[in-house]
PLY file of the C-alpha trace (Angstrom):
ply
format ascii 1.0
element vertex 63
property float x
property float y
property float z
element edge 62
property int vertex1
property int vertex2
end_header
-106.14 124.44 -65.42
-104.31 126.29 -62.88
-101.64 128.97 -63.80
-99.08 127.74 -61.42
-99.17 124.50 -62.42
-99.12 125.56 -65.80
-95.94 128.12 -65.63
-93.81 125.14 -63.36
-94.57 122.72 -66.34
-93.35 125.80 -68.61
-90.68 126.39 -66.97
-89.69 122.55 -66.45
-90.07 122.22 -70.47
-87.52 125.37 -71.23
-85.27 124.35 -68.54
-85.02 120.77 -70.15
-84.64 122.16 -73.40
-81.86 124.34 -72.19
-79.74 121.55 -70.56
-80.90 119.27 -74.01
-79.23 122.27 -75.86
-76.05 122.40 -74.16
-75.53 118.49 -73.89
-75.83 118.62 -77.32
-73.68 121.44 -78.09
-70.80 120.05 -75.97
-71.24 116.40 -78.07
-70.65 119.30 -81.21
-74.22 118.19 -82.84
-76.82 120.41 -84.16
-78.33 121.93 -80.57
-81.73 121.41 -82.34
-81.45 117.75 -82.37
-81.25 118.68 -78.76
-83.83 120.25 -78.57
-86.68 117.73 -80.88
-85.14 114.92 -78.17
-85.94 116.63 -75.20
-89.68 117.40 -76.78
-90.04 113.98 -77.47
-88.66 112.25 -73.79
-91.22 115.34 -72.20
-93.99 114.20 -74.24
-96.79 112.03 -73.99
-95.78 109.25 -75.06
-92.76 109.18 -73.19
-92.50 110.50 -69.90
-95.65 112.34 -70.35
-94.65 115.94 -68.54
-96.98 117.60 -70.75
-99.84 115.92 -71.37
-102.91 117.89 -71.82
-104.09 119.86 -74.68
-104.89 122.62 -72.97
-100.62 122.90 -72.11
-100.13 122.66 -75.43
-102.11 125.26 -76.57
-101.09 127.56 -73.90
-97.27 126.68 -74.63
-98.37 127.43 -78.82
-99.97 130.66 -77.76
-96.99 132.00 -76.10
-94.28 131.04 -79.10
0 1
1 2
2 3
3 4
4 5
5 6
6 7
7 8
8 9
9 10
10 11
11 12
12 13
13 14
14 15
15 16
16 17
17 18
18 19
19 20
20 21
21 22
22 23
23 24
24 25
25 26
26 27
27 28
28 29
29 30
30 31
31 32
32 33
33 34
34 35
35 36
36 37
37 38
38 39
39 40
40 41
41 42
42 43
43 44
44 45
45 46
46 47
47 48
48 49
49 50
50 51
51 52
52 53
53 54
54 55
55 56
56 57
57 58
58 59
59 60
60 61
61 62
């Protein structure tokens, strides 16, 4: 996998989760709701942003 394309997905999934935060936040619900709908819509089975395991693992490994 290469590390560029690997970091922009990163960096697409925190950004996402930042904006899912603050939505959230503003509607005065728990910004982790926020956050688990964001994961979910990113996902596989959604829009499928992050798809392989190998992401995964790398995204795991760094938190």
């Amino acid at each position: 996998m290469d590390e560029h394309y690997a970091l922009t997905h990163l960096a697409t999934v925190l950004a996402a989760a930042f904006i899912g935060g603050a939505v959230f936040q503003k509607l005065k619900q728990p910004v982790l709701v926020g956050y688990i709908i964001v994961g979910i819509i990113l996902g596989p089975s959604v829009l499928g942003v992050v798809q392989g395991r190998e992401e995964i693992s790398l995204m795991a490994e760094l938190g």
